[in-house]
Phi, psi and omega in degrees: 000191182231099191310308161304331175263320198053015177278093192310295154354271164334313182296276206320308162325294178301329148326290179307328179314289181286007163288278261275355218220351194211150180305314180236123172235132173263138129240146219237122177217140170288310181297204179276153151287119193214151186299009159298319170276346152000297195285320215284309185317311202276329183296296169336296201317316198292307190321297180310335164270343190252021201282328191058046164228201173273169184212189168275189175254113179056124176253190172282100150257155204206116187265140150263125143237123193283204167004089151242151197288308193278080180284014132354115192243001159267014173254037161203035195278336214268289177315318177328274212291352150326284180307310178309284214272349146301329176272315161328295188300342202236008160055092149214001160303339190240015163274316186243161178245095182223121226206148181279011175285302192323012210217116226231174176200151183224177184244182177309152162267000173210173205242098153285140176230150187238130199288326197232187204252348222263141174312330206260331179269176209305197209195142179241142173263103137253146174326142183269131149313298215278010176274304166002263190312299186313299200302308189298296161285351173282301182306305183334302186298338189276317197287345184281320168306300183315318211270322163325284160310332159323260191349300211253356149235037121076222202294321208304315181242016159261039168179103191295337184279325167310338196256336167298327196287287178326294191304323190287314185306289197299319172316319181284338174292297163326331176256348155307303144309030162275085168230343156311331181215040204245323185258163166318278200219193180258357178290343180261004201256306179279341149313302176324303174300311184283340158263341165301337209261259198346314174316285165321352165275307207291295175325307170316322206285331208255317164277098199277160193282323168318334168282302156327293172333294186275333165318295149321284188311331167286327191277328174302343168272335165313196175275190151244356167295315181259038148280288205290324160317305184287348168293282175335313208277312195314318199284316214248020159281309184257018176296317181289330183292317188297307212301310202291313178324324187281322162321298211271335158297311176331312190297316197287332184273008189056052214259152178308167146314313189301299209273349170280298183290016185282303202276356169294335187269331190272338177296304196324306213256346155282338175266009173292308187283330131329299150343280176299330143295349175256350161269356152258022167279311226268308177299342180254005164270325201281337178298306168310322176288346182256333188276316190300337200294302179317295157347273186329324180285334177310308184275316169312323198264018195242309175309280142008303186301307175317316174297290196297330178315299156323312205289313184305320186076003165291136170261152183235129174259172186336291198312292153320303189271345151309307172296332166282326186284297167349282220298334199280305191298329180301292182317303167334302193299305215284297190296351180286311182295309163319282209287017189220127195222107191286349177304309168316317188281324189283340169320291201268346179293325208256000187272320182268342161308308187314298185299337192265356202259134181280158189310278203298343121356304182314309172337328194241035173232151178264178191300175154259343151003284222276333185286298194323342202267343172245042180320306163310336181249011162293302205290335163294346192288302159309007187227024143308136185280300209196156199300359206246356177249001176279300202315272202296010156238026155268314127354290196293327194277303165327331188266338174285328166319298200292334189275342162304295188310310195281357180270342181246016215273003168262026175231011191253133166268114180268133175253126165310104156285148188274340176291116209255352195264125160274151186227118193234170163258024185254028154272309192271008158282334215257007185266160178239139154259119222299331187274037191302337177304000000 
């Protein structure tokens, strides 16, 4: 484990890893068995279920305890069955295969003898008979345990490129995923679910889409500057309110330092991100309503033109009041094109896309910065007949890219991402939106 790092996290990863990727698991432990490793076992354990890739099937583990002076393996008999009836209880026996034959005890493997009495002279190491015999037997049972977990997961590790595939798959899941192995144990980890759920209740109840609604119609008529005060003001009414609520889930469920300060940071930041979607529903309320305004002025000043003409006693023939009405409708038409800058609407259409998407969504989205930066080729993009011609010049616009990149890539100094997200089109079917209400 990592003894040099001292990072318990890190023991743990290297544990999920080494269930989820293999048939046979040894673990060779100098010390006692205790409950740190308890915990670290049944959380692995829960994680290989819930990880939602392929894994092996159950694999076997077979613990040593090494250099014991007593290798009585019924005076560590009590810890054994601790570990057993913790993975029962918490229905994880049938993730791993861990039974109390699994659990070995081995003595020193060597012996010093000294020719003389004196401390300071050489020493000869000999081999223990009874490590001997114990290792001879330990080894029978593990090759018997090998040829078993063999038998029942079948292609996976008789065909090396298949057990690479798994093992690359599983790895990305874990760095994509870490909160698989981010708690202490597993009672802490389903606190963390039990109080994310209490959140997500709580949220639904108070911001209701009937709150949303009327929240808009009042605010839509504002600047957009005191749009946004009142969202800020709103919000951070019931951020305190959500705050307080949250102590006393704390109190009652007795929750760690770890899981307070987790779940304080996921109320924030879902209700920052709310906010912030409803406050650009309320600035794209206020805009459509600044375009009707515009309209509206059109057909009044049509009204008016018609109006001064009568009032005038002027007469016109065909030619004439066709050419006055030109001249009104261009101007109208310029000025309506002056207050509307489609870039800008396209600015905030991707701003309010953005903003309706829950947080844990983002992972497979780049900033919107960066979609800003291809503004031209969005808007060629809208003026598609169908989605399949979206499809292939988005395809097209990539491969001109990758064919760029691969014609400069000796004068381009390449940097390596740091980023584990595949960008698919089943990533963009599978996103959900959280404020879809």
């Amino acid at each position: 484990m990592s003894v040099e790092k001292g990072d318990k996290e890190y023991d743990r990863r290297l544990v999920l890893f080494a269930l989820a990727v293999s048939h046979l698991v040894i673990v060779n432990m100098m010390g006692d068995i205790n409950e740190t490793l308890k915990d670290m076992l049944t959380l692995c354990a829960d994680s290989l279920k819930q990880i939602g890739v392929n894994t092996t099937n159950q694999p076997i583990v077979h613990f040593v305890l090494n250099q014991k002076a007593d290798p009585n393996l019924k005076n560590h008999m009590e810890a054994i069955q601790k570990i057993i009836k913790d993975l029962k209880e918490k229905e994880l026996a049938e993730i791993i295969d861990i039974s109390a034959e699994k659990f070995h005890t081995l003595p020193s493997a060597f012996k010093k003898e000294r020719i003389s009495n004196d401390t300071a002279s050489p020493c000869v190491l000999r081999t223990e008979p009874d490590f001997i015999e114990r290792a001879q037997q330990l080894c029978e049972k593990i090759i018997g345990s090998a040829k078993e977990s063999y038998e029942r997961s079948h292609h996976m590790f008789s065909d090396p490129p298949q057990w690479l595939r798994t093992a690359v798959n599983i790895f990305d899941t874990l760095q994509k995923f870490p909160d698989l192995t981010y708690f202490k144990d597993i009672n802490e980890r389903r606190q963390d679910d039990q109080i994310r759920e209490g959140i997500g209740e709580l949220l639904a109840k108070t911001l209701t889409p009937s709150y949303r609604e009327k929240l808009i119609n009042e605010t839509c008529v504002l600047t957009e500057y005191e749009i946004r005060q009142k969202f800020q003001m709103e919000f951070s009414i019931h951020q305190d309110d959500f705050d307080n609520t949250l102590e006393n889930t704390f109190k009652v469920t007795s929750a760690s330092e770890n899981i307070r300060d987790r779940c304080k940071k996921f109320l924030k930041r879902q209700v920052t991100e709310i906010s912030n979607a409803w406050c650009t529903a309320a600035i794209q309320m206020h805009d459509q309503k600044q375009m009707e305004s515009l309209v509206r002025d059109g057909s009044s000043d049509l009204r008016n033109l018609i109006d001064n003409i009568i009032k005038s006693g002027k007469t016109m023939d065909k030619k004439e009041a066709t050419k006055e009405f030109e001249n009104m409708w261009c101007k109208k038409l310029d000025s309506i094109k002056n207050n509307f800058n489609p870039e800008e609407r396209l600015k905030h259409a991707i701003k309010f896309v953005y903003g309706n998407y829950h947080i844990f969504e983002k992972q497979s989205l780049p900033a919107h910065e960066v979609i800003l930066q291809s503004l031209q080729f969005i808007t060629l993009l809208s003026q598609k007949s169908n989605a399949n011609e979206v499809i292939n010049s988005i395809r097209d616009r990539f491969h001109e890219d990758v064919s760029k990149l691969q014609k400069s890539i000796l004068e381009v100094c390449w940097k390596q991402s740091n980023t584990n997200t595949e960008y698919t089109l089943a990533t963009l079917h599978n996103f959900k939106q959280a404020n879809i209400k």
